[in-house]
Steps between C-alpha positions, in 0.01 A plus 500: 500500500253314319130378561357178472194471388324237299503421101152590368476192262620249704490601840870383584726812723675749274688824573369821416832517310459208268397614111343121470403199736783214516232291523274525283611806209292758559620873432465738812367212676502701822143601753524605852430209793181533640435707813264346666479138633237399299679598196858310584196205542354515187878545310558223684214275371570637127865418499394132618238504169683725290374282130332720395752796506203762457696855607146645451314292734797483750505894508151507551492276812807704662347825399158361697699388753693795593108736508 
């Protein structure tokens, strides 16, 4: 059964199934949800203000998230 997760350039859902993001292109756009409340909040405010489409600094804010 697959996972949804969330596109690590543009923030939209994906499955952990999908070789690239319908929305936006990306290859093995796949990244695990968040655990933690706090994290589903800040993937929450970065999908809302996703221009910049930064995979580094969104990676960096879930990773600081989650310690």
């Amino acid at each position: 059964m697959p996972i949804v997760g969330y596109c690590k350039c543009c923030v939209a859902e994906v499955s952990d199934e999908a070789a690239i993001c319908f929305h936006c292109g990306q290859p093995e756009p796949y990244r695990k949800r968040p655990k933690s409340e706090l994290g589903e909040r800040i993937l929450r405010i970065l999908k809302d203000s996703r221009s910049s489409g930064d995979t580094k600094d969104l990676e960096r804010v879930l990773n600081h998230a989650e310690s």
